[in-house]
N, C-alpha and C positions, 0 to 999 in steps of 0.2 A: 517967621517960619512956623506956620500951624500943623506941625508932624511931630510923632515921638520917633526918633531915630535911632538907632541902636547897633553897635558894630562892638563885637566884645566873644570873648573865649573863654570855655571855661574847663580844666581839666578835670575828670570825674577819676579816670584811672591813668594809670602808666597807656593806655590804650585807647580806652575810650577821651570824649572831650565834643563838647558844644562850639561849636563856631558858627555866630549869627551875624546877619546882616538885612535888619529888617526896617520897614519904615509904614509907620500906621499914622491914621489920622490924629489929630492932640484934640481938635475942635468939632463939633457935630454930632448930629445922631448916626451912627454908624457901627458894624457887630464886624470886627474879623476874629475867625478862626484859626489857631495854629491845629492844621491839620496832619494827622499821620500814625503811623502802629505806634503799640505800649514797648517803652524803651529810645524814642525814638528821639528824647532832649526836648518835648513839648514846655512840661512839666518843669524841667530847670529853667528852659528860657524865659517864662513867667516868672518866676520867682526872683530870677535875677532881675526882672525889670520892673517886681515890685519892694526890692530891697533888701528881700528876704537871705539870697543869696549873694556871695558877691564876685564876680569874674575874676580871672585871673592878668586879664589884658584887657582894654578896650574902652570904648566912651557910650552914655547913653544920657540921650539929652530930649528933653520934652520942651517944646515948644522954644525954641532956644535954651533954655534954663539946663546948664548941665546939670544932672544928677550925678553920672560915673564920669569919672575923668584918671583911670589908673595911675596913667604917668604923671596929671601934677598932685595926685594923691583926693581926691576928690570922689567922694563917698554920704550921698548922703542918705540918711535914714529912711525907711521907710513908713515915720510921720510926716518925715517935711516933704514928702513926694504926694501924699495928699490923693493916693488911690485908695480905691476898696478892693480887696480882694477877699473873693469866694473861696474855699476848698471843696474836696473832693466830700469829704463826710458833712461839710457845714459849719461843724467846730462851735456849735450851740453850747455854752456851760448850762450843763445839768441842774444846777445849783440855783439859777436864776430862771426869775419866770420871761416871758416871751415878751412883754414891755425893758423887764429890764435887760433884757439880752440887746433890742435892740437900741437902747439907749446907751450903752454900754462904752461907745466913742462919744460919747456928750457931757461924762464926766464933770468935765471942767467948766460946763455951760450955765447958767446960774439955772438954779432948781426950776424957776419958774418957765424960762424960756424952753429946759430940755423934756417936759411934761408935752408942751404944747407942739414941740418938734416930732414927739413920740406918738401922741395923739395922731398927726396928721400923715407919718408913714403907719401907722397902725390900720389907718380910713382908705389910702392907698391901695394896703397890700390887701384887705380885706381881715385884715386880721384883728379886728375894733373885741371881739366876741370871745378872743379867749386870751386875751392879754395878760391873763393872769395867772392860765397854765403855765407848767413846765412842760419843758421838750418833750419828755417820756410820754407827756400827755395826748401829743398832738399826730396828724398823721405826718406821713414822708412829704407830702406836696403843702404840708402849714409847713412844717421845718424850714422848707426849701423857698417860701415867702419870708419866713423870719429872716433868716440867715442873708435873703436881698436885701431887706428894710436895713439893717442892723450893718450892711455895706454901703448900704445909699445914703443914710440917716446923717453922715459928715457929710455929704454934697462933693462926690469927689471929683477929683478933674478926671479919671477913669475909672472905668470899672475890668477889674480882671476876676476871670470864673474858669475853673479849673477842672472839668469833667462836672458841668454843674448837675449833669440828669443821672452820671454813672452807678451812684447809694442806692437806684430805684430798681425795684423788682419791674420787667419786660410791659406790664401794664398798667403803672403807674406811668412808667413815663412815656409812654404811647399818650397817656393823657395829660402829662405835665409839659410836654416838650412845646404845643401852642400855645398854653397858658405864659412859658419863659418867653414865646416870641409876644405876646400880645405885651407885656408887661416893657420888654426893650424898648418897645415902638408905642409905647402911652406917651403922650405930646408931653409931659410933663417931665422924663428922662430925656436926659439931650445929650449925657455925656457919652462920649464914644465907650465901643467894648472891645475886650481882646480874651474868645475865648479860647480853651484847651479843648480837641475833643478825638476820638476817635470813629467817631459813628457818624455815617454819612448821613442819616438823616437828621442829626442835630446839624451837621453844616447847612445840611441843602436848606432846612427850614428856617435856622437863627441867623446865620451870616449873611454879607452881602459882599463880602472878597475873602480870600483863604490863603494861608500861607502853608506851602505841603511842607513837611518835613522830616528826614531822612539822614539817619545816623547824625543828629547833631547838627543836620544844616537844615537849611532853608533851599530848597531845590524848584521851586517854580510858587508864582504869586501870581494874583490876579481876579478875575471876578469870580465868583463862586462857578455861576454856568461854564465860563469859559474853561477855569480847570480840569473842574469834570468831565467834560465834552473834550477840549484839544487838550490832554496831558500831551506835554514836551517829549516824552521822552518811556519806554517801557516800563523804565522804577516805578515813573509817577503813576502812568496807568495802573498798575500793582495796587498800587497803595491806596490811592482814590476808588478801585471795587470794579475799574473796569472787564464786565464778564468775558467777552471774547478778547482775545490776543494773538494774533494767527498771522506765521509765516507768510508772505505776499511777495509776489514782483512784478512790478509794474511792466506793462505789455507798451503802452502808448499813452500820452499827455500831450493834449492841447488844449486851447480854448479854456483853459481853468481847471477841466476834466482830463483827470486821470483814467484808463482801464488796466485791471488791478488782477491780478491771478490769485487765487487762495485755493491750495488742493484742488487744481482743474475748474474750479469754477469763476468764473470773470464775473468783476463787480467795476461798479461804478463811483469814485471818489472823485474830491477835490485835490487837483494837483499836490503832492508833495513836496515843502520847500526842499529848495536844494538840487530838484530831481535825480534821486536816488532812485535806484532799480530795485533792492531787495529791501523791503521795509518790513515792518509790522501792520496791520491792521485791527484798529481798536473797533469794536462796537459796543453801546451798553446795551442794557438790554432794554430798558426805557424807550429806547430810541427804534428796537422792533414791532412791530405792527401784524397782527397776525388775522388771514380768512379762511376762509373754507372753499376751497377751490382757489384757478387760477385765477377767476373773478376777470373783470373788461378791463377797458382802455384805464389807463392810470397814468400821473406825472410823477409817481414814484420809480426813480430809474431801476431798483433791485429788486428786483421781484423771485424770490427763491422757492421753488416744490420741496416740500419738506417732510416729515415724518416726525409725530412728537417718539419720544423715547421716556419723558419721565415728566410730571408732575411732584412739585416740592410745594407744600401750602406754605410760606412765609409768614401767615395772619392776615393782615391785612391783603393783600394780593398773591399771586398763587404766580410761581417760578416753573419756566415752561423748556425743557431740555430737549432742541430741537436736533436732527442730522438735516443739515440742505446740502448735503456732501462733504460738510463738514460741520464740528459743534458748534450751536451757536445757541446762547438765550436769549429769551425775552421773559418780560414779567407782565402780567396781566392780573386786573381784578378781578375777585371769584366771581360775581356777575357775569365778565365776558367769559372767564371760561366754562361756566356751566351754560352761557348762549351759543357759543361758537362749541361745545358740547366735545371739549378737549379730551383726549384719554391716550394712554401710550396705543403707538401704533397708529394712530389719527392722521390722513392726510391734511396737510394746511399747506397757505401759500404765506411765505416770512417777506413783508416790505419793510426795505431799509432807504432814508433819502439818499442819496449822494453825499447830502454835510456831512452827516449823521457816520460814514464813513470815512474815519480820521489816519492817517496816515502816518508813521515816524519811522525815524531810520533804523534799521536792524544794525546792529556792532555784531563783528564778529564774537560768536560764542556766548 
């Protein structure tokens, strides 16, 4: 069984308490994230499964090999599990220079051989040139290459990273965030990841499956696109960033196709499992498409008249707050919006596909 498995509890309060049940890859190159809000049991579920902490019930076993086993007493360290983990700050001693920080797990390796080990994630990380500074010396994005070499540098069977870009000021890590993907996906890393994060652009960019999480569990898994696109359920949408959430009930379903009612305006989705009448309707905003006018024939089945109300610049792309009878965004890059020549009060025409309109059940209240 090439999987780390994990099913285990962990009480924090009289109240609160983590209950996991999660299963990652043990073998390959491959990035999940434990996704979801600060408070939300990320942070302990990692730790618990690299030693750090230890559950109160439950088993975790890596590739067979039990690690936790509660009931036959079955604990083992978080050497002989033979991960690397990242923190949040990086956890660089001060005291040591940037060679010895990252040789720091090689200890025990004869002098000669952990020189040559240190040299060669030194050439890696790009870090050959200041081996010699200390931390204080260096900037956030050397840090944050130390602190990977100095995890990788034992050759672990995983790696766990724990809000690896969170320490960074807004534009650093706009620009450290490709560099952590480029670095996961060097042919020469192969061992799987399991990171922490709460920001959707570190999922959408490092992962390639996600685990959402919410009050301590684990409430929907799956491929990164898929999550964010069909959240299961209202919470998930919440928490994943999905911008529209609106009231809906289903008028008629056939043929695969749902038509869908939102505040008097009829849309066109994908059936709804189950067929439920009164649902939710998710849309991101990614998934809006914005013209200027009604514009011609199109295979895009939503085609909504709109009215901007507000422009938010984001940075990088510029957040577009539309009424098509009801609220709805899209996000766009400033290029398009200074072509398509956006401004409150702006007539546009908002295309959304069918997929792209995701359906879930409404619970009362």
């Amino acid at each position: 069984m090439s999987e780390l498995v994990a099913r285990f509890e962990k009480r924090l309060s009289s109240r609160a308490r983590v209950s996991t049940e999660l299963t990652v890859p043990a073998y390959g190159r491959s990035v999940t994230v434990l996704f979801g809000p600060s408070g939300s049991g990320k942070t302990t579920i990692l730790r618990c499964l690299a030693g750090l902490e230890r559950p109160d019930s439950g088993t975790i076993a890596f590739a067979g090999e039990t690690w936790l086993d509660t009931a036959a007493g079955i604990d083992l360290s978080p050497a002989h599990r033979r991960l690397g983990f990242l923190s949040q700050d990086y956890s660089l001693f001060p005291h040591l220079t940037v060679e010895s920080n990252v040789g720091y797990g090689l200890r025990r390796m004869p002098r000669s051989q952990r020189l040559l080990r240190v040299r060669e994630m030194l050439d890696r990380f790009g870090l050959s040139t200041i081996g010699r500074q200390y931390p204080d010396r260096i900037s956030g994005g050397e840090q944050q290459r130390v602190a990977l070499a100095r995890a990788l540098v034992t050759e672990p069977r995983m790696l766990l990273l724990d809000e690896p870009l969170s320490a960074l000021d807004a534009p650093l890590r706009e620009k450290l965030r490709p560099e952590l993907k480029r670095l996961l996906s060097a042919p020469e890393f192969s061992a799987p990841v399991l990171l922490v994060t709460h920001d959707r652009l570190d999922a959408i960019t490092l992962a390639d499956r996600m685990a959402v999480v919410d009050g301590g569990r684990i409430v929907q898994t799956g491929p990164v696109d898929e999550v964010f696109s069909r959240p299961r359920d209202a919470r998930v949408a919440e928490i994943v960033g999905v911008e529209a959430i609106l009231e809906g009930r289903v008028l008629t379903s056939e043929n695969g196709l749902a038509s869908v009612s939102v505040a008097g305006v009829e849309l066109t989705a994908l059936s709804a499992a189950g067929g439920q009448r009164d649902v939710l309707v998710c849309i991101r905003a990614e998934d809006v498409i914005l013209e200027r006018g009604m514009g011609g024939p199109s295979s895009v089945r939503n085609r909504l008249a709109g009215r901007v109300e507000l422009l938010e610049d984001t940075g990088a792309t510029v957040r577009v707050v539309l009424d098509v009878g009801f609220r709805l965004i899209a996000l766009v890059t400033r290029a398009a919006c200074d072509e398509l020549g956006l401004a409150p009060g702006e007539r546009v025409a908002a295309l959304v596909k069918a997929p792209a309109v995701h359906l879930v059940e409404r619970t009362p209240g």
